[in-house]
N, C-alpha and C positions, 0 to 999 in steps of 0.2 A: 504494500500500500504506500502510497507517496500524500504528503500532507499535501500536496499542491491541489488537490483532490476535494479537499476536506472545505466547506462553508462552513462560520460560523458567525454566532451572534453572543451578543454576553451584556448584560445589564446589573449595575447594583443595586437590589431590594431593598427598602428602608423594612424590614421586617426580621425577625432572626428565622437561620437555617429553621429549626423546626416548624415554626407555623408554615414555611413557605413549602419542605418535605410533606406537609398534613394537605395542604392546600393541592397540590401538584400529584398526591395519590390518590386523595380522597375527592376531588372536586373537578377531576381532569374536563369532564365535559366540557365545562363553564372558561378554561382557555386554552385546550390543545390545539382549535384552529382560528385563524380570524375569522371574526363574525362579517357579515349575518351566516357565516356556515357554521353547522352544528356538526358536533360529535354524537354516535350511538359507539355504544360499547357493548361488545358483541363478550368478550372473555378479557382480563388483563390478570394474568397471574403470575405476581409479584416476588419470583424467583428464578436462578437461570435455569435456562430450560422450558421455562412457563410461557403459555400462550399469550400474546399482545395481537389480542385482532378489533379492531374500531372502525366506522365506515364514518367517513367526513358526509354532510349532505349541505349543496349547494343550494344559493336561495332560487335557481332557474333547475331544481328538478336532477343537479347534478349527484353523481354517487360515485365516493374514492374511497375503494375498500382497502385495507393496509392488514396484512397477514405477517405476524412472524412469530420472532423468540423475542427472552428476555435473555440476554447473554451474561449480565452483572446486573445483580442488584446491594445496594451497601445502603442501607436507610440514611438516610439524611445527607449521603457523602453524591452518590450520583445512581443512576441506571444505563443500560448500554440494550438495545435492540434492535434488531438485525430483520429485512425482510427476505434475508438469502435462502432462511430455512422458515419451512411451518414447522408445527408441534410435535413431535417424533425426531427431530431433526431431519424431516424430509426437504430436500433441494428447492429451492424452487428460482426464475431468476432473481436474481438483486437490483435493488438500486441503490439503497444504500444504507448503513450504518450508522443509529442516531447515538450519540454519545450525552446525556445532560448531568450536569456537577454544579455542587452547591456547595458553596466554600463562605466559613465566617470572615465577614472583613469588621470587624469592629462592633458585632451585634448586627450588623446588617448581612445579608446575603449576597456573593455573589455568583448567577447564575448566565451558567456560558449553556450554550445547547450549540451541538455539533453535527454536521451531518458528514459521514464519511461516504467517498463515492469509490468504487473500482477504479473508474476510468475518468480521464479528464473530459471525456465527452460528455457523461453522464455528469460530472458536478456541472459546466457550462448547460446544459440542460435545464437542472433542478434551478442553478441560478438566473437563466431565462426566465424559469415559470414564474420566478418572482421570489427566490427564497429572500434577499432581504428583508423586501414590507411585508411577506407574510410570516415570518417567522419572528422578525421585529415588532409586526402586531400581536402572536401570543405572546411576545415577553414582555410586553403594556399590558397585557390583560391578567398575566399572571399577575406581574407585579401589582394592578390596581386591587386583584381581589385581597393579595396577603398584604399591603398598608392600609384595605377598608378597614 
């Protein structure tokens, strides 16, 4: 893997790690994507190995299903999920490798979310579709839920 590869975003949370790990487990709906699209949550199980499947829904009728693993989980530290493999460790293609970490900066959090690509095609891709503002917008949404 080559970091050239790898988009990321990173914001500092006026909130401490914990509430922002409670918020980000327990409340993912409300900002895994930018709105007006919603998240359903089909399975998320919260260990490696464990199923992460959610289906994004667009406000025009759209549907982006997202199948894989949990590869790391460390509470409050970060999660790593991968949609290379479904649940068994079955193959499936990739795109890419999300990496998110919560680090204390002084009582506050700061959270980086990463996305790892195979190929530099596929990250110039993902960065097409829009990952800054969209990925930049759930990390406003996160952050606004855990400083409400």
């Amino acid at each position: 893997m080559n970091e050239t590869n790898d988009l990321s975003i990173t914001r500092l949370i006026d909130a401490p790690v914990d509430r922002v790990w409670s918020i980000v487990t327990e409340r993912l709906t409300e900002w895994w994507c930018p709105k007006p699209w919603t998240t359903e949550i089909v399975e998320l199980d919260w260990r490696p190995g464990g199923r992460s499947a959610m289906v994004m829904h667009g406000p025009n009728g759209e549907r982006h299903a997202q199948e894989g693993v949990f590869l790391e989980v460390v509470p409050g530290e970060r999660f790593v999920f991968t949609d290379a493999y479904a649940v068994g460790w079955q193959p499936q293609t990739p795109f890419m490798t999300g990496v998110f970490a919560f680090a204390d900066e002084g009582g506050k959090t700061r959270y980086t979310a990463t996305a790892r690509h195979w190929t530099a095609e596929a990250s110039a891709r993902h960065e097409a579709m829009g990952f800054a503002q969209g990925w930049g917008a759930v990390a406003d949404q996160l952050a606004a839920l855990a400083e409400g």
